[in-house]
MARGUPA-438146 format. One line per 10 residues: for each residue x, y, z of N, C-alpha, C. Coordinates in pm, whole numbers, m for minus. Layout:
BEGIN
X/Y/Z/X/Y/Z/X/Y/Z; ...
//
This chain:
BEGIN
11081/10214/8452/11096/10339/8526/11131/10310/8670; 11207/10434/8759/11281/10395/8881/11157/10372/8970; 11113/10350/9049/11051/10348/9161/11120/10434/9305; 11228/10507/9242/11248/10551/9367/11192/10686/9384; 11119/10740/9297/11053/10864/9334/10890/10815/9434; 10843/10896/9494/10722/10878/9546/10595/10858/9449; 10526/10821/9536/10335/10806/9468/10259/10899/9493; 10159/10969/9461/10060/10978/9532/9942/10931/9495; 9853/10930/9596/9723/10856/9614/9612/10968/9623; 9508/10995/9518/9376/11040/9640/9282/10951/9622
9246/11001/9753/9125/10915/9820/9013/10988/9753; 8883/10877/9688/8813/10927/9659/8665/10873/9734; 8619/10931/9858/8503/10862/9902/8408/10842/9927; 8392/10786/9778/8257/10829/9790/8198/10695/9645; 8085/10653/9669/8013/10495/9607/7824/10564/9596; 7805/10453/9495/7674/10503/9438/7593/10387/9606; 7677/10278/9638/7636/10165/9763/7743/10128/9814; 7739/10108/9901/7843/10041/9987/7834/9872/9949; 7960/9802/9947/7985/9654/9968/7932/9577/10113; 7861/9470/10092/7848/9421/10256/7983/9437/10279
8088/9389/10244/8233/9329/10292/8339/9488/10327; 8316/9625/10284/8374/9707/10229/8461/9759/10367; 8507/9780/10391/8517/9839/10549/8599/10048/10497; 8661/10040/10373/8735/10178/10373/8625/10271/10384; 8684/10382/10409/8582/10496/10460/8535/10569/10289; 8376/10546/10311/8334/10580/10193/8212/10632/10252; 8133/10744/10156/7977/10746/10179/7887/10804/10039; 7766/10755/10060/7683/10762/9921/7677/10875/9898; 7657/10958/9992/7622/11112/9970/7721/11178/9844; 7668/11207/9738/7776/11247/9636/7720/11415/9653
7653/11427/9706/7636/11595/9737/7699/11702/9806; 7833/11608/9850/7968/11668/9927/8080/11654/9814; 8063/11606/9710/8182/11622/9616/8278/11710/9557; 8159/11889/9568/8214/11980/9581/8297/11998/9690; 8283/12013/9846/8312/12024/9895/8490/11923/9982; 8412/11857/9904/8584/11699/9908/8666/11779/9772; 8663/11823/9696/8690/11871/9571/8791/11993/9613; 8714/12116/9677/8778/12174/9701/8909/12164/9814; 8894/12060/9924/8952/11998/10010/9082/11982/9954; 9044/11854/9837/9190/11804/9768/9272/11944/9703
9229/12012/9664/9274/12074/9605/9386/12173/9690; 9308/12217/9784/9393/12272/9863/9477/12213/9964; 9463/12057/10003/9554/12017/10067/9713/11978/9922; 9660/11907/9867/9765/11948/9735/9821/12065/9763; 9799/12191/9737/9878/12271/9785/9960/12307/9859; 9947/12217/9987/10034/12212/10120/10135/12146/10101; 10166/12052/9981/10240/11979/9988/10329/11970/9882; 10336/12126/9811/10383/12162/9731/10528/12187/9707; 10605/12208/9827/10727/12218/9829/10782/12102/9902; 10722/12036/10016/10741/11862/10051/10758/11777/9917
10691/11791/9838/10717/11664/9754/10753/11745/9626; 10743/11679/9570/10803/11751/9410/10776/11698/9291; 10841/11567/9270/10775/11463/9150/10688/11309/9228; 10607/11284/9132/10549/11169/9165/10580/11061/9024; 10556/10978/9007/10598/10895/8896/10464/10763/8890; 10436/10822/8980/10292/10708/9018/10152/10783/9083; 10035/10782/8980/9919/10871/9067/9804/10788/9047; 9729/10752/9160/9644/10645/9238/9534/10733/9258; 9383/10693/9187/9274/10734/9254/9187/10598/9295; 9192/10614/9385/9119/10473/9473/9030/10543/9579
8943/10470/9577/8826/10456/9702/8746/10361/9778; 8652/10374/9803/8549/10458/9722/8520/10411/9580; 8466/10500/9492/8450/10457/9352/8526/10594/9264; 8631/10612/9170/8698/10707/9193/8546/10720/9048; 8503/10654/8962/8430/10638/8840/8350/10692/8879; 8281/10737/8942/8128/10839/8973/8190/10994/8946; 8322/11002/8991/8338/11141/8949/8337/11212/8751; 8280/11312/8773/8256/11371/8646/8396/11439/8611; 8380/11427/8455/8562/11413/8408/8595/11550/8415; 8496/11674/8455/8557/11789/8511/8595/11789/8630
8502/11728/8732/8582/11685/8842/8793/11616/8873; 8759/11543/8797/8883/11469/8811/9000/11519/8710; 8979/11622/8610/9024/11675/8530/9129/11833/8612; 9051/11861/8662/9068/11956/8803/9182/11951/8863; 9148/11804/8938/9270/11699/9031/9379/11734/8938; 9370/11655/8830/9515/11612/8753/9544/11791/8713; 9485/11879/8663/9550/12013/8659/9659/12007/8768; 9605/12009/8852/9656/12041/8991/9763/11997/9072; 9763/11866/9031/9889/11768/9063/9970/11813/8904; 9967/11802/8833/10051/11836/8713/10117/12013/8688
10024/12068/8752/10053/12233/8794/10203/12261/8888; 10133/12146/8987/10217/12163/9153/10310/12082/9134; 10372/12024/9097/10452/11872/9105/10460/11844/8946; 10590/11778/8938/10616/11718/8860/10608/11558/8778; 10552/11542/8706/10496/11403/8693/10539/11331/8516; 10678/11277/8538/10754/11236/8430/10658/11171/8325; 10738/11184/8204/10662/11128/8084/10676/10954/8101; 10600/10884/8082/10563/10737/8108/10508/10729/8255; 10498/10852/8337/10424/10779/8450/10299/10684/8458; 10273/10650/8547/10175/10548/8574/10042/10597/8623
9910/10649/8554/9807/10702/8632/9675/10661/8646; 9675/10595/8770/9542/10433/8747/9456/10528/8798; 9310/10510/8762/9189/10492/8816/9134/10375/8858; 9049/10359/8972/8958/10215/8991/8814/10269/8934; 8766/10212/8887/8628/10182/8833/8525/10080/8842; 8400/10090/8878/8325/9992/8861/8250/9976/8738; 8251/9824/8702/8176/9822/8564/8084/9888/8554; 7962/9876/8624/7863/9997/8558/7913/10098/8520; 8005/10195/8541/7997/10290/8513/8089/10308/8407; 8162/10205/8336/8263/10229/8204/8135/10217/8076
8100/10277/7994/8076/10259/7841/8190/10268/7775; 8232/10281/7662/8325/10309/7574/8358/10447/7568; 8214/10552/7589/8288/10719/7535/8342/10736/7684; 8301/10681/7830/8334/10731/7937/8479/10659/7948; 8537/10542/7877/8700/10501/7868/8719/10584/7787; 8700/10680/7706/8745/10715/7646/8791/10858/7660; 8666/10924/7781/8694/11047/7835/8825/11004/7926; 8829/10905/7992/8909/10843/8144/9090/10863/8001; 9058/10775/7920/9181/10793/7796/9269/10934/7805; 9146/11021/7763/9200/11193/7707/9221/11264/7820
9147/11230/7943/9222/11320/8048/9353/11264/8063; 9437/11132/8062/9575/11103/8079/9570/10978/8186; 9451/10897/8222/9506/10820/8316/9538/10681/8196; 9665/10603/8220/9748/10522/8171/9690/10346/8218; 9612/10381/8298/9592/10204/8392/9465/10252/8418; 9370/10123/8446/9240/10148/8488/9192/9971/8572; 9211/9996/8647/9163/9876/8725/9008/9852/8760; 8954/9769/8691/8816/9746/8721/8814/9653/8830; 8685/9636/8906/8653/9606/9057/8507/9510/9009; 8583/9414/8903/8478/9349/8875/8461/9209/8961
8527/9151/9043/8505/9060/9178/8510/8955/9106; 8373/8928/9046/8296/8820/8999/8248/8816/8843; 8252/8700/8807/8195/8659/8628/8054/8577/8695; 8005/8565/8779/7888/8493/8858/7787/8602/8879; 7685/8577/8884/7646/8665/8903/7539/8653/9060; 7561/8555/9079/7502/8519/9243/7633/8533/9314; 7727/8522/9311/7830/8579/9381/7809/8715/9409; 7792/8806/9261/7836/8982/9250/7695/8991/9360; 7536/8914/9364/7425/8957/9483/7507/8885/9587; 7551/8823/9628/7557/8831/9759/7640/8901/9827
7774/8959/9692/7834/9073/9751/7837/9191/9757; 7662/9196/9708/7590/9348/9717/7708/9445/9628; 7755/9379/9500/7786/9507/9430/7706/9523/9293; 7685/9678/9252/7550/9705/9169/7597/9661/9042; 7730/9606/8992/7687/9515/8837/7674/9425/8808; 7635/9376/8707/7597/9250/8689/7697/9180/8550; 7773/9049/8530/7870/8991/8458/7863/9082/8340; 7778/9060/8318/7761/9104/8166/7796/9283/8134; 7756/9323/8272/7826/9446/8242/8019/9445/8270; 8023/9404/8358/8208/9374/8387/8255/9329/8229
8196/9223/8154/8258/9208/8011/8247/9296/7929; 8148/9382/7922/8102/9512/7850/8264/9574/7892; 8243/9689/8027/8322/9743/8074/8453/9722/7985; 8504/9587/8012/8628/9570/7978/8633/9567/7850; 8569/9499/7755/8602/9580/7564/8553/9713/7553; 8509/9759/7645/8454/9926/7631/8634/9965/7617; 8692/9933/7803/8829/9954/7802/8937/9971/7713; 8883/9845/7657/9007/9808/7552/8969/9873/7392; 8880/9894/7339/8825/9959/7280/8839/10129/7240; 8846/10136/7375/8906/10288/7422/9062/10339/7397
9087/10208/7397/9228/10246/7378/9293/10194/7511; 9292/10148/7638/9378/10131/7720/9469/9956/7707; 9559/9997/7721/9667/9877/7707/9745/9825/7877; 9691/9864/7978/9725/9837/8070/9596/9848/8162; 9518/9725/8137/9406/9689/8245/9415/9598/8337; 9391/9650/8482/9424/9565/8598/9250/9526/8646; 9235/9397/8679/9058/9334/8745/9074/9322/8885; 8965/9295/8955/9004/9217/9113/8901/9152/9121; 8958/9010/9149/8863/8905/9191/8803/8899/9330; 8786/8813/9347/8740/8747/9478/8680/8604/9529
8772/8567/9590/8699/8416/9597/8695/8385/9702; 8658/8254/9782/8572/8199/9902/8454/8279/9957; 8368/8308/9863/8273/8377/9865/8164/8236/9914; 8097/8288/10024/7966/8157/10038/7934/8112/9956; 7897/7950/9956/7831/7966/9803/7917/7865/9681; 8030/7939/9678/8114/7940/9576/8236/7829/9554; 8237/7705/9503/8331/7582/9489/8431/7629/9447; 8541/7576/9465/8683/7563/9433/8622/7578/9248; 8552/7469/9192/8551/7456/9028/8456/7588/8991; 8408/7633/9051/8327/7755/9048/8398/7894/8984
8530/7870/9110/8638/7963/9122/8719/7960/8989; 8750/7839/8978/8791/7794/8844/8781/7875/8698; 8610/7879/8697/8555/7913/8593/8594/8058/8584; 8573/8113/8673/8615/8280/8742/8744/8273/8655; 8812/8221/8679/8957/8279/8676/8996/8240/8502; 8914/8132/8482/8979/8097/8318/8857/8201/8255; 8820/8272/8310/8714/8347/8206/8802/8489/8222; 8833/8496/8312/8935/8636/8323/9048/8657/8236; 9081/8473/8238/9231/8485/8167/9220/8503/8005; 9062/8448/7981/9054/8493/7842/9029/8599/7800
9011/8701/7893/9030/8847/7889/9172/8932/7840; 9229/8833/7880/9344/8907/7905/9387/9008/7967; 9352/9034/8066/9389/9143/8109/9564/9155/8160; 9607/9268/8152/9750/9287/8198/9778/9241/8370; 9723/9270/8447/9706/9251/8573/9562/9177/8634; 9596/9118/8720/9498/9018/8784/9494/9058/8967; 9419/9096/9050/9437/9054/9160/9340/8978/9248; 9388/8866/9332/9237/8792/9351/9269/8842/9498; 9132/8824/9546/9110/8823/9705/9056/8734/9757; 9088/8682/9880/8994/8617/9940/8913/8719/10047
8767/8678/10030/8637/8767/10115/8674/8743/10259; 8693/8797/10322/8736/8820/10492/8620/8903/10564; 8536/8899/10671/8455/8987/10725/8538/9040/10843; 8516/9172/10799/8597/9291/10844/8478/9359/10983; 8535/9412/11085/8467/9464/11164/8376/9583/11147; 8258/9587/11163/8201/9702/11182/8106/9696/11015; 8134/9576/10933/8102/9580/10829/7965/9510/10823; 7855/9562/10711/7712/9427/10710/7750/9292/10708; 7877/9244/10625/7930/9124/10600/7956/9083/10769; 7996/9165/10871/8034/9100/10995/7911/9057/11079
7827/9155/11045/7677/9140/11140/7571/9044/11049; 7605/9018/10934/7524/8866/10850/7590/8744/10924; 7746/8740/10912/7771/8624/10977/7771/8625/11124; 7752/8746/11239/7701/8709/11369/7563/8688/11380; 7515/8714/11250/7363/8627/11320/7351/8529/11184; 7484/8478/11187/7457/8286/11181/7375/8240/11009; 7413/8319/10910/7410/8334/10764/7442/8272/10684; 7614/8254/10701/7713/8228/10665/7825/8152/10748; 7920/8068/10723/8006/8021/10769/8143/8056/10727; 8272/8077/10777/8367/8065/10727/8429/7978/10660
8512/7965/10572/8594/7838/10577/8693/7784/10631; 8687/7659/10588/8830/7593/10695/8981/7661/10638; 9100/7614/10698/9224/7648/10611/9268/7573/10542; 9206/7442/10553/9206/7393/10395/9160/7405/10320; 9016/7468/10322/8971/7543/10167/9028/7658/10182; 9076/7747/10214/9170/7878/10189/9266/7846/10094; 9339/7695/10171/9481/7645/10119/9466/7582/9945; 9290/7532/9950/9310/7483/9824/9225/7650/9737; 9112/7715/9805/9098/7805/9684/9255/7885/9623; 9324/7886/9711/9520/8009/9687/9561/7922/9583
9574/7779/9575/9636/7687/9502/9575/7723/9388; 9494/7684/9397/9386/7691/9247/9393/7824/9186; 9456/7891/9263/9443/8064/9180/9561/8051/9152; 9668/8006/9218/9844/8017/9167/9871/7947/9054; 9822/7857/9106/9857/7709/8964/9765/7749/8827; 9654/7802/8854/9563/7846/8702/9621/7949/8618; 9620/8029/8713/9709/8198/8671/9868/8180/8593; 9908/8056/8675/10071/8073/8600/10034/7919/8477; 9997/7897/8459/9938/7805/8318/9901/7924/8238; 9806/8007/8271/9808/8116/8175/9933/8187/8144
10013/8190/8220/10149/8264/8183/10164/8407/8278; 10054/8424/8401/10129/8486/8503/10214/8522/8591; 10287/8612/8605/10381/8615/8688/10312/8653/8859; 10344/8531/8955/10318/8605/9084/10381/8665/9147; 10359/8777/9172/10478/8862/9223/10450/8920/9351; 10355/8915/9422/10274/8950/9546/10148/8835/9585; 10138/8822/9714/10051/8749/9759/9923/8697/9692; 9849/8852/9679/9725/8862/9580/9739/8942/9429; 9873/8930/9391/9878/9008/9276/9944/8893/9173; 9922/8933/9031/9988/8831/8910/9963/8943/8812
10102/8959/8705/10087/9010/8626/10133/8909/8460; 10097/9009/8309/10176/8927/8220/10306/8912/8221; 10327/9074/8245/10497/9091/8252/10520/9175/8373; 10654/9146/8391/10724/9261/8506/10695/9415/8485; 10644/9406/8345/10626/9573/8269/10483/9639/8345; 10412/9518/8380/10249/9558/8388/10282/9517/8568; 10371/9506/8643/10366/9520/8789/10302/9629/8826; 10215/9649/8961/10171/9747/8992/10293/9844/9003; 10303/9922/8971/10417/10055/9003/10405/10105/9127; 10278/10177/9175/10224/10222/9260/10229/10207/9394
10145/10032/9363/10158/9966/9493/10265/9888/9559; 10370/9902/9427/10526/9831/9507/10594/9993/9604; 10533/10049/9598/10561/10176/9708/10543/10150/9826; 10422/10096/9846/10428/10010/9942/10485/9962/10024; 10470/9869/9938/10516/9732/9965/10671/9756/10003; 10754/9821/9935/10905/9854/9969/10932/10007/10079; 10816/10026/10121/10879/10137/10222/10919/10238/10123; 10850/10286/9962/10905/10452/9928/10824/10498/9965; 10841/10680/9971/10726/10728/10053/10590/10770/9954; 10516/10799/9990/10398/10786/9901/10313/10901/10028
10227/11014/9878/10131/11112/9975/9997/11063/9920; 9971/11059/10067/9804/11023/10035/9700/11155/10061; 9581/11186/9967/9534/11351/9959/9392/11288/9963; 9316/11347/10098/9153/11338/10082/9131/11252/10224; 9033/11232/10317/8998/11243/10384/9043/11073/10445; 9138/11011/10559/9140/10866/10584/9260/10845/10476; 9276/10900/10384/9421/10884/10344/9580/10892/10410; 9639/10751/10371/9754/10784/10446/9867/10821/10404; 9979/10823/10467/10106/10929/10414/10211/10819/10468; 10357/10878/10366/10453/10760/10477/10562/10896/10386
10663/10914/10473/10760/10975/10415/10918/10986/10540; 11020/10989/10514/11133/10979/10631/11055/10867/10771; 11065/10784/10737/11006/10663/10849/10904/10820/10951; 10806/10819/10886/10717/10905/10971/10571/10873/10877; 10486/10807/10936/10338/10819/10902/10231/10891/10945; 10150/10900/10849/10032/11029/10913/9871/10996/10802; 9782/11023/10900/9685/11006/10800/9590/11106/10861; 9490/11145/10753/9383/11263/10736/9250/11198/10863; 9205/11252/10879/9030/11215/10910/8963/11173/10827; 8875/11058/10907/8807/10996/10786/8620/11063/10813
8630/11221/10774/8530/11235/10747/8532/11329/10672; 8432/11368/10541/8421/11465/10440/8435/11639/10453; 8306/11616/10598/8266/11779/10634/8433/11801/10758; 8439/11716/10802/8599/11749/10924/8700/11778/10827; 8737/11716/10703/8853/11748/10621/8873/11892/10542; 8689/11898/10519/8689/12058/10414/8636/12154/10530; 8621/12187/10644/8610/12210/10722/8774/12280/10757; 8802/12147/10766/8989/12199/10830/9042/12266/10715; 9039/12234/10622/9160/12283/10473/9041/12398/10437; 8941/12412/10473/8866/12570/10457/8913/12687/10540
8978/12628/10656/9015/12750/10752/9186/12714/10745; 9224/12655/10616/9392/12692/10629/9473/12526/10728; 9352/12495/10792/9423/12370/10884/9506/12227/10817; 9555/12168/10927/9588/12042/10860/9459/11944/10859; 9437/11903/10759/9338/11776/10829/9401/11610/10833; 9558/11662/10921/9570/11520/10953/9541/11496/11097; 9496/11364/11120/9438/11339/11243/9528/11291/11364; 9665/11199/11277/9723/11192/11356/9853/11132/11276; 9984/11093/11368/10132/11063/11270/10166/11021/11363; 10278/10885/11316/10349/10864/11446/10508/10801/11323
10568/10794/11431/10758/10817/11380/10787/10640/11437; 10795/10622/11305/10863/10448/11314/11015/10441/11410; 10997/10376/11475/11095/10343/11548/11235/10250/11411; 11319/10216/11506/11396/10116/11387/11357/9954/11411; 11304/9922/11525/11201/9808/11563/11092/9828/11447; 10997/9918/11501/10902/9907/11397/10921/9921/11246; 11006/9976/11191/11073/9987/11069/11096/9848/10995; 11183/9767/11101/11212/9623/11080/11111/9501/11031; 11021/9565/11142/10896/9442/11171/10857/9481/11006; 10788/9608/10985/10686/9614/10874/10815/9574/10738
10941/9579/10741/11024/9536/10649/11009/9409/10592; 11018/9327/10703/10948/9154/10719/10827/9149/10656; 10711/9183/10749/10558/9186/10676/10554/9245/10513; 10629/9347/10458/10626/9365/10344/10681/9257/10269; 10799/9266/10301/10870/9153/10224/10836/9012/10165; 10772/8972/10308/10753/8814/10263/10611/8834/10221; 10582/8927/10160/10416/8942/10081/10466/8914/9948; 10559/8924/9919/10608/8912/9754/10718/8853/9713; 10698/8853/9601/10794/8694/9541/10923/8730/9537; 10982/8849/9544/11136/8896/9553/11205/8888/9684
11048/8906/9769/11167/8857/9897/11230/8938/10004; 11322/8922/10069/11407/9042/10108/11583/8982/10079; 11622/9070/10147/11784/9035/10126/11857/8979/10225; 11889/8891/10156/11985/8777/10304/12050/8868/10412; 12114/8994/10361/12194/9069/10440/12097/9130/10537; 11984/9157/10522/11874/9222/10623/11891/9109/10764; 11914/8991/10770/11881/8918/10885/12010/8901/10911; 12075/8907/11018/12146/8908/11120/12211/8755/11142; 12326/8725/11189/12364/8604/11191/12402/8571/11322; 12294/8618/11411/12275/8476/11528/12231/8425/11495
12252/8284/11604/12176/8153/11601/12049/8108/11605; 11940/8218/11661/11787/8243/11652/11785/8246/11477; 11818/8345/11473/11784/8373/11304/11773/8255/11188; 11898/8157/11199/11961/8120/11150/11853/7999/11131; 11845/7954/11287/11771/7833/11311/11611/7888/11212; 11602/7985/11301/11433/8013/11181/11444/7978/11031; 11491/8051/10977/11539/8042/10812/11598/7930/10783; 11645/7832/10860/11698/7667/10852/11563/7604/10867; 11447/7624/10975/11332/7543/10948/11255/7608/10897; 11233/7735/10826/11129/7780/10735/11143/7704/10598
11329/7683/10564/11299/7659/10424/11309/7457/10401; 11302/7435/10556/11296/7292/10542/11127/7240/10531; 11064/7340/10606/10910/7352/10592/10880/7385/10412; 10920/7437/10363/10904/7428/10188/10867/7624/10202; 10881/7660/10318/10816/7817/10319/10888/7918/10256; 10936/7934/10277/11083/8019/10178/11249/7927/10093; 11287/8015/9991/11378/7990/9949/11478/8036/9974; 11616/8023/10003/11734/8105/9977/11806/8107/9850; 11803/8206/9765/11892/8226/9640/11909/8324/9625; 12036/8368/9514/12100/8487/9454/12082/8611/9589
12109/8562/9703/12125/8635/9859/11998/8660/9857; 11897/8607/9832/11763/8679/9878/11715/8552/9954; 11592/8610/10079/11498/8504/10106/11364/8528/10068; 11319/8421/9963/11198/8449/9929/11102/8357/9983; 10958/8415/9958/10876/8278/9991/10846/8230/9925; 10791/8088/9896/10731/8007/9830/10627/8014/9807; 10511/7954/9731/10379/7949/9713/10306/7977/9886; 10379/7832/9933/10315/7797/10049/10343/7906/10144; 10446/7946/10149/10525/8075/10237/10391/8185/10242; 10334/8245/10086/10277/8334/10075/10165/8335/10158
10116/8182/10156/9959/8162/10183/9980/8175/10328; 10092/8177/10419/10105/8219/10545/10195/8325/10604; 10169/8432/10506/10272/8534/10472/10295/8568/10600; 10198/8604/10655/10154/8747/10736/10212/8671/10897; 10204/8509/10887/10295/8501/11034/10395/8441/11029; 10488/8452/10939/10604/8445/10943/10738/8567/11042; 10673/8637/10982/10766/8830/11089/10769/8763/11182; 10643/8715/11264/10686/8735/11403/10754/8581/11480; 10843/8525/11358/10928/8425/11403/11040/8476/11433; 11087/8603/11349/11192/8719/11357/11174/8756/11494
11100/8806/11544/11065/8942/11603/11039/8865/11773; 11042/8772/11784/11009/8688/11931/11118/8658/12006; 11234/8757/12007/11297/8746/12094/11392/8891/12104
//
């Protein structure tokens, strides 16, 4: 299917606990759900003649799985009412293992979502305590034959590794226990402490250590080289699928600059090089869309500089690359892309520049070899 129609996303935010590590805007209080409920609903409405079809629909949070399947049953009326949403679209939920049994994949089945990405981190289970999330292995393996059981044929996991604690052969085990899962999609992370998060204030009072960038360099290895022995395709930094069929749909929206509406409170928007995102609070969002308002907080209009830059940063996140014709043929340029791919960091073929393994693992400062003059 094309990818050139838009996504949309809602935000769902709201968790039975927060992650030490979590930083997106979420809160326990599920006693505002009505009130976020009615929110979405009516900002959906605003955006009824702006957009039209979606081909990709994203509930992420938060935990989108705490919601009750009248709840979320609602949503999809509503987006399927207002908008058009082709036959084979793509319609993921995230879930945490606790909360899949088999009849609840099976409710998640009959309402219509197509993908279900579980947020199972860890097969350890001193990993899943120290990253303060409420299941335990044995439920994440449950979860997932519940999944499959249910009927879903397109299940996406997310790992996580350099977790304190946790060896390279550790990691290992993680990942060949996943692969005997099979799941369609894989994405690993590495644990980063994010500002403002418990994970940031454990390691300022001296808990935990970071690692060096050579264990970064060897946990990435060990996930690339394991994953494609299983027969993964890497196709993004932190992403691997079986086939090109099971690529995220969604999140190559992204990643390629289509526009994509984001609905619910801290959600963002991208449409005609113009971004905008909501408030990230429950009672400010249903508050505003109760009296008719916008509840976006703020938007700003990409320049063709800034357009460029995030072109780069997208690009060299994934294994396709960008297009030779995007870079310019002065002698700055030239020279960069002459010692990137003598460094082993990118490739040049079939007019594209892609990155390499190694490229990926230093995705993110490559742009601004472009962009420094």
């Amino acid at each position: 299917m094309s990818t050139a129609y838009p996504g949309l996303y809602i935000h769902v935010p709201f968790c039975a606990g927060k992650c030490c590590y979590c930083d997106f805007y979420s809160i326990t209080d599920t006693g505002f759900i009505e009130v976020w409920l009615a929110g979405v609903l009516q900002e959906l409405a605003l955006y009824r003649y702006r957009f039209q079809t979606f081909d990709t629909v994203y509930f992420g949070g938060g935990t989108p799985s705490l919601l009750k399947p009248a709840v979320l049953a609602s949503i999809l009326e509503a987006v399927s009412t207002q908008f058009t949403i082709p036959e084979g679209a793509e319609i993921t939920i995230e879930a945490n293992p606790q909360d899949i049994s088999e009849s609840r994949a099976q409710e998640l089945r009959a309402l219509g979502f197509t993908r279900l990405s579980l947020g199972i981190q860890s097969f350890d289970d001193r990993m899943l305590s120290f990253l303060t999330r409420r299941h335990h292995a044995a439920q994440a393996r449950a979860a997932y034959d519940a999944a499959r059981a249910a009927g879903f044929e397109n299940i996406s996991i997310d790992l996580m590794y350099a977790v304190p604690g946790q060896s390279i052969s550790q990691w290992a085990i993680t990942i060949e226990e996943a692969c005997a899962l099979a799941p369609e999609h894989i994405s690993c992370y590495q644990l980063t402490v994010k500002e403002g998060t418990p994970l940031q204030r454990r390691y300022a009072r001296g808990e935990f250590h970071r690692i060096s960038e050579a264990q970064e360099e060897a946990f990435y290895s060990t996930t690339v080289s394991l994953l494609r022995s299983h027969g993964y395709l890497h196709y993004e930094v932190s992403n691997f699928a079986r086939s090109t069929a099971f690529y995220s749909r969604h999140n190559q929206k992204y990643w390629n600059h289509i526009p994509y509406l984001g609905i619910g409170p801290a959600a963002h928007s991208f449409q005609d090089n113009v971004r905008w995102w909501n408030v990230s609070s429950v009672t400010e969002y249903g508050k505003r869309l109760n009296k008719g308002e916008s509840p976006v907080a703020e938007s700003e209009t990409l320049s063709p500089e800034q357009l460029r830059a995030e072109r780069l940063m997208l690009g060299f996140r994934t294994r396709h690359g960008i297009e030779l014709s995007f870079f310019d043929n002065s002698s700055p340029t030239k020279e960069v892309l002459a010692q990137l791919a003598a460094s082993q960091l990118i490739r040049i073929s079939c007019n594209r520049v892609m990155p390499t393994t190694r490229g990926l693992l230093v995705a993110d400062s490559i742009p601004s070899l472009f962009l420094s003059w």
